[in-house]
Structure formats: structure tokens, C-alpha cells
C-alpha positions as CSV (number, residue, x, y, z in Angstrom):
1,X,-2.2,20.3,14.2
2,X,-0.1,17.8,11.7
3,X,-1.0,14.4,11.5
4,X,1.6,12.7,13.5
5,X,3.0,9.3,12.9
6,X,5.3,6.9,15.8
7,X,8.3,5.7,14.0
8,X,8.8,2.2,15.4
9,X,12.7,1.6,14.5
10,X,13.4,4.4,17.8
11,X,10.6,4.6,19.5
12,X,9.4,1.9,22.4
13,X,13.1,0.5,22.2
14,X,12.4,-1.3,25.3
15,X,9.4,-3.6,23.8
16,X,10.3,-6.0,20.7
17,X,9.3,-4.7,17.6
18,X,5.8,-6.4,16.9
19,X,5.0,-5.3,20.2
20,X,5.7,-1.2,19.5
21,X,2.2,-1.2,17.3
22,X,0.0,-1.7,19.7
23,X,2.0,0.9,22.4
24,X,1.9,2.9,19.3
25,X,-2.1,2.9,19.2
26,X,-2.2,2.9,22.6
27,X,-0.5,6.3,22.6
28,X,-3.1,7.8,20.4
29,X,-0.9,7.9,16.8
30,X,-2.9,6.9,14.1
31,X,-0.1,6.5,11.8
32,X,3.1,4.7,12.2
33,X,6.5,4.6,9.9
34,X,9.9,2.7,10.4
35,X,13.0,2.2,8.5
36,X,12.5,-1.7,7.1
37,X,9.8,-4.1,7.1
38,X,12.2,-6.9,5.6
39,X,13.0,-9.2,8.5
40,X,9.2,-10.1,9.2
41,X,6.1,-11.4,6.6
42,X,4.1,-8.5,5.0
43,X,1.2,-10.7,6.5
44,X,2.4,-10.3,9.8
45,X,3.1,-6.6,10.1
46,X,-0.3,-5.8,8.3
47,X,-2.2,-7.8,10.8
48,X,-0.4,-5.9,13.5
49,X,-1.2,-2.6,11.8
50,X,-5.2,-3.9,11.1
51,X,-5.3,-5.1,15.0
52,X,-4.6,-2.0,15.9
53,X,-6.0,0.4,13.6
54,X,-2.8,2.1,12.3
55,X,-2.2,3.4,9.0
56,X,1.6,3.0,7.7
57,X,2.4,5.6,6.2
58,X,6.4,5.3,5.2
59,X,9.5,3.0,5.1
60,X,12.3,2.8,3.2
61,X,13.8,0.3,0.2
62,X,16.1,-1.6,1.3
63,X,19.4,0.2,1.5
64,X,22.3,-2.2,0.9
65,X,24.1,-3.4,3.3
66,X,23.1,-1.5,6.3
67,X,25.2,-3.4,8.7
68,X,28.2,-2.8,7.1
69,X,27.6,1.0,7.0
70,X,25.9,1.1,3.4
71,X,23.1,4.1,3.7
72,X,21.1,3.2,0.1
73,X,22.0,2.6,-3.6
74,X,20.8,4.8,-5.8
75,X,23.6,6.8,-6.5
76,X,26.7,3.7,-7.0
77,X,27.3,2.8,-10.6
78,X,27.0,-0.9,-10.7
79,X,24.4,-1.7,-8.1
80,X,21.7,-1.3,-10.6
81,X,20.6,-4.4,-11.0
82,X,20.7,-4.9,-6.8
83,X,18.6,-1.5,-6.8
84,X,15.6,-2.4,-8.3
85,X,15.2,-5.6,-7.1
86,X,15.5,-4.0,-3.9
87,X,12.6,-1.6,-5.8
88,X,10.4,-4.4,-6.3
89,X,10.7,-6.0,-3.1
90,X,10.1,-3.0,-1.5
91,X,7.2,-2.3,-3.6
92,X,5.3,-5.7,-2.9
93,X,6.0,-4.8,0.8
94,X,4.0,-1.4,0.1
95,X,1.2,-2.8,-1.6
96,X,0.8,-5.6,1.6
97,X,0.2,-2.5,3.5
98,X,-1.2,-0.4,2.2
99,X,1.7,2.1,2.3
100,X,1.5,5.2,0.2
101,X,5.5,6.4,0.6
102,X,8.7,4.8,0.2
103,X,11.7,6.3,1.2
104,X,15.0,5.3,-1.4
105,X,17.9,6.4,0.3
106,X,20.4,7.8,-1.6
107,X,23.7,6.4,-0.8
108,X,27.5,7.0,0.9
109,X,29.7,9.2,-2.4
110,X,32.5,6.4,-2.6
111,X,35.9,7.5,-2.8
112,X,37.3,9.5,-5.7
113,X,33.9,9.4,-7.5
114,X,33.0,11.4,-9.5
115,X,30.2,13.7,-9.0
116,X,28.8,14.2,-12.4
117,X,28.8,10.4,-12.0
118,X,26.9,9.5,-9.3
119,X,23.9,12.2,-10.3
120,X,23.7,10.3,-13.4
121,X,23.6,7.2,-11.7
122,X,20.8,8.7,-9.0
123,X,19.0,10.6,-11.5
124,X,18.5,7.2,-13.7
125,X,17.4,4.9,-10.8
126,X,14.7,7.2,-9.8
127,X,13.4,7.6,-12.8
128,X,13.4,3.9,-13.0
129,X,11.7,3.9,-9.4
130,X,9.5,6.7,-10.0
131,X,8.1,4.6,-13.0
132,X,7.9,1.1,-10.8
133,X,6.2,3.0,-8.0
134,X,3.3,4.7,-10.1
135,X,2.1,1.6,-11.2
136,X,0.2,1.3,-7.8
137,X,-0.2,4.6,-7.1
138,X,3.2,5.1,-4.5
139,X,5.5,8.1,-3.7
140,X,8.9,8.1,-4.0
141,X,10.7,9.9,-1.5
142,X,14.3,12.1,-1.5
143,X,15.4,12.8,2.3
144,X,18.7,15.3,2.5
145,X,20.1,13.9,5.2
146,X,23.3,16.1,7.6
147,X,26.6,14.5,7.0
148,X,27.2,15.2,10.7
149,X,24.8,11.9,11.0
150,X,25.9,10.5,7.7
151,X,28.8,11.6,7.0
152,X,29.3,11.5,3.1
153,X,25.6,11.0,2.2
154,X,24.6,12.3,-1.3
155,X,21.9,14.0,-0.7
156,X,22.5,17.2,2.1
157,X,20.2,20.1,1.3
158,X,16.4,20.5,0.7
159,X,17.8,22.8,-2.4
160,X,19.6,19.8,-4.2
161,X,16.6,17.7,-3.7
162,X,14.2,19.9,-5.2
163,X,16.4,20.3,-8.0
164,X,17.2,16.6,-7.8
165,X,13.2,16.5,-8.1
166,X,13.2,19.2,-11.2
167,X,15.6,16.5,-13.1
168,X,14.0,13.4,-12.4
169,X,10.7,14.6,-13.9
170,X,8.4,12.3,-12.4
171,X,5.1,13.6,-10.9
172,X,5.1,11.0,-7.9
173,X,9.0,12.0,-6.6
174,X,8.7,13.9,-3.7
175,X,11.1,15.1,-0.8
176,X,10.7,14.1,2.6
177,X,11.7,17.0,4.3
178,X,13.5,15.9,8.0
179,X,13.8,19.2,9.9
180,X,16.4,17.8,12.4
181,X,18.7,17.4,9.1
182,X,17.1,20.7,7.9
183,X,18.3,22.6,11.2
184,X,21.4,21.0,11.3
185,X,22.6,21.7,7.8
186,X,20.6,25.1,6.8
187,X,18.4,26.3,9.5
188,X,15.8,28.7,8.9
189,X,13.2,26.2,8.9
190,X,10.3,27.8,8.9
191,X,11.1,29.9,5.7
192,X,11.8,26.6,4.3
193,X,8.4,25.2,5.0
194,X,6.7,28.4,3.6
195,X,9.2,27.7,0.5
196,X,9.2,24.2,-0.5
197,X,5.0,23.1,0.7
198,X,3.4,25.0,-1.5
199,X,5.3,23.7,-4.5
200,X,3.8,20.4,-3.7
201,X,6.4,18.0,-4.0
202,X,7.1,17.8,0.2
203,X,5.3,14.6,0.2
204,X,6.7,13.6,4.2
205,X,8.2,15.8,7.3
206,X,10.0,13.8,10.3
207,X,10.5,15.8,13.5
208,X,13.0,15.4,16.1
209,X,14.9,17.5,18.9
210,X,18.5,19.1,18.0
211,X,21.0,18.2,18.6
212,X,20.4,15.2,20.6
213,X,17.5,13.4,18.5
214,X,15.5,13.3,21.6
215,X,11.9,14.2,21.7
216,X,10.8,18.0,19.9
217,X,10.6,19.8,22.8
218,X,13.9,19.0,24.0
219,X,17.1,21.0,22.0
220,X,17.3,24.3,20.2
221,X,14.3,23.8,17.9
222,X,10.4,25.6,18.8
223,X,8.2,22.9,17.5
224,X,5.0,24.8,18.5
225,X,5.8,27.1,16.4
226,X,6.6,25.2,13.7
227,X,3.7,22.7,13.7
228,X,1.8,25.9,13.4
229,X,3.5,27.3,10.4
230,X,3.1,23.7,8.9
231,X,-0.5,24.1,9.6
232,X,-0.6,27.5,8.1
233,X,0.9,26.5,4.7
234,X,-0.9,23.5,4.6
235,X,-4.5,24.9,4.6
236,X,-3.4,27.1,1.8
237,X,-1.9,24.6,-0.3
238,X,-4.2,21.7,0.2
239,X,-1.5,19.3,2.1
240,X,-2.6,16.7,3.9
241,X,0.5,14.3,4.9
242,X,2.0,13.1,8.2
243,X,4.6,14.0,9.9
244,X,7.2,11.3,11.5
245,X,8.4,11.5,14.8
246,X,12.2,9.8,14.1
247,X,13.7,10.6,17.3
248,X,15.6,8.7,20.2
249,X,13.3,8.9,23.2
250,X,15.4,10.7,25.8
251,X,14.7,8.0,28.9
252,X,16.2,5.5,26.2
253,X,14.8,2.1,26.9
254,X,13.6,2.5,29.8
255,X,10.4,0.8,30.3
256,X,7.6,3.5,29.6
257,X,10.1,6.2,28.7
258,X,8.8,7.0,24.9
259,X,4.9,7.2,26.5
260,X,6.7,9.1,29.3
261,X,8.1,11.5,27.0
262,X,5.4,12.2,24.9
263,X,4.2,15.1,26.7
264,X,4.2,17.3,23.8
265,X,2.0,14.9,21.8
266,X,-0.3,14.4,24.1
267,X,-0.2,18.3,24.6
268,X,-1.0,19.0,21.4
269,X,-3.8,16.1,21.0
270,X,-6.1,17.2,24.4
């Protein structure tokens, strides 16, 4: 089976988020992601992750202002500058721990933009990414993400992203392939894993039940049988990544309800 990885920013809602690593571990993931690492010391959250033995294995550059409904920058002409200092913040957060994969979200099409615009924009601030990121050795990331979620993101179908990818040019761009947002906007997920892996540029897949977001085995989506296609391709092709589990426990915050739910996991791990 995949390598699986706990995404902190949903899961455990009910403990504070320091305290999600160690109910993490405690779970049996090895690996953990989460959306930002910016509100705490990188000192902090890589003693949490050395405490408990737990690789971190994605998060994202900061993504303007999320609060305020921004979804990333890469794509809005004049926030170049804000971009890559986001880049290199997010960059010295990788290098504190240890992180191999850093998601750059795209960005919310403004209105009356111009397309032809905004790929020009996006194109040249992952190039300039891509560059920043190789020089110690980290992947960036291109999630298509369903505008039913986002509504207006830039970025919708594993197709654009590849050939997002193709333009960019840069060996260490990669597309973290989400199959909630896969299922919701394409379907025909498995034929997309036997697709896109073997190229080599899926460098991340997240997981989550549709169409609620709750755990894998709840919704309209057979993970069995798609961890094992997943395995398939990936003994053929040499992939060795992790796969995210970026859902919204079902039992909300309920005390114990992410370990509660994890059934499936714990399934697949006896």
C-alpha cells in the first residue's frame, strides 16, 4: 500500500495544532503535511516532528491573504515581488524541516483578466520558483483544484497542469494530483493514475471522500481499488511518494473522532 501521510490543518480538529503530531504518530502515519507552517518557529514544529518521528512531507507557500479569501499568487500580475518573498520564506521553512515538497497555489482569475495574461504571469513565477527551490534539492508542486471548492481557481484539470508542467520546463515542477478535485471535475481516476504516474512528474496524491471530504471510505469513490492501482503503476515506474489524507473527519471535532474514523487506515496497515 501507498505511503500515507495525516494532514494536520483537518485532521485532530479537536486538539490544538502542536498537539495533532504526536496523535498523528500515535495513529501509526509516518508522514505528516498541512497547509502553513507560518504562525509557529521552524524550530518548534521540527522538534515536534523529531519527538515524534514524523517525516513532513508537504505544505504550501504562503498564499496571500487567505483570510480575505486569496487562494495563492502566482498567477496576478503585480504581486511578483510579494510572491517570492513568500518563495523564500517558504523555502527556509522547508529546509528547517526537512521538507522535500511545497505546494504554490495558483491563485483566484480576478475579474476581466485576461487569460493569456495570467499564464504568463504563472508560467514566469514558477519558473522563478522552480529555480529558487532546486537550489536545495525541493519540488514544486501544481494542484488543479474543482471550482465547486474554489470557485474561480486557475488551475482545474490534471490536463492543464501537465501542460502547465510542459511550459514551465523545469525538471523539479511536479503536480500534486488531489483525486477528490480529480473526481469532482473529470472522474475516471484510475485511467488518470495509469496516465499521468508513469510520466513522472506526479510528485504528491491527497485522498479524501466525495462529495463530503470526509474519510475515503465514505462517498462515491472505491479507494481500495484505487490505492491498488496506485500501487500497480508505481512498482512499474519506480514511484515512491506519499499520499495525503486532506479530508474533514466525519465525527468533526469530536474528541477521538479522526482516530475513530480511521478504520480504513488502520485496515489497510494490519
Amino acid at each position: 500500500m501507498p505511503r500515507f501521510a495525516a494532514n494536520l490543518s483537518m485532521l485532530y480538529p479537536e486538539l490544538d495544532f502542536l498537539q495533532r503530531f504526536e496523535a498523528a504518530a500515535r495513529d501509526g502515519f509516518k508522514g505528516v503535511e498541512f497547509l502553513f507552517p507560518y504562525a509557529y518557529k521552524a524550530g518548534e514544529l521540527a522538534a515536534r516532528l523529531k519527538d515524534n518521528g514524523l517525516q513532513q512531507v508537504l505544505f504550501n507557500a504562503p498564499p496571500g491573504a487567505w483570510d480575505s479569501g486569496e487562494r495563492g499568487l502566482a498567477c496576478l500580475p503585480g504581486r511578483e515581488t510579494e510572491f517570492r518573498e513568500g518563495i523564500v520564506n517558504a523555502l527556509s521553512y522547508a529546509q528547517a524541516l526537512s521538507c522535500p515538497r511545497l505546494h504554490v497555489m495558483a491563485g483566484l482569475v480576478p475579474a476581466g483578466a485576461q487569460r493569456e495574461t495570467l499564464r504568463a504571469t504563472y508560467v514566469g513565477n514558477m519558473r522563478w520558483a522552480a529555480a529558487e527551490a532546486a537550489k536545495q534539492g525541493v519540488q514544486v508542486l501544481i494542484e488543479p483544484i474543482n471550482t465547486r471548492d474554489i470557485p474561480g481557481f486557475f488551475v482545474n484539470r490534471q490536463d492543464e497542469a501537465h501542460q502547465l508542467i510542459t511550459e514551465i520546463g523545469a525538471p523539479n515542477v511536479q503536480v500534486q494530483m488531489d483525486l477528490y478535485h480529480c473526481q469532482i471535475v473529470e472522474g475516471d481516476v484510475a485511467m488518470k493514475i495509469r496516465q499521468y504516474l508513469p510520466t513522472g512528474r506526479v510528485g504528491h496524491f491527497q485522498i479524501a471522500g466525495v462529495p463530503e471530504r470526509h474519510e475515503p471510505d465514505v462517498g462515491e469513490m472505491n479507494y481500495p481499488y484505487l490505492f491498488g492501482v496506485i500501487d500497480e503503476v508505481a512498482q512499474q515506474c519506480g514511484w515512491d511518494g506519499w499520499v495525503g489524507c486532506e479530508y474533514r473527519p466525519a465525527r468533526g471535532a469530536q474528541p477521538g473522532g479522526t482516530t475513530a474514523g480511521l478504520g480504513w487506515f488502520k485496515g489497510l496497515a494490519a
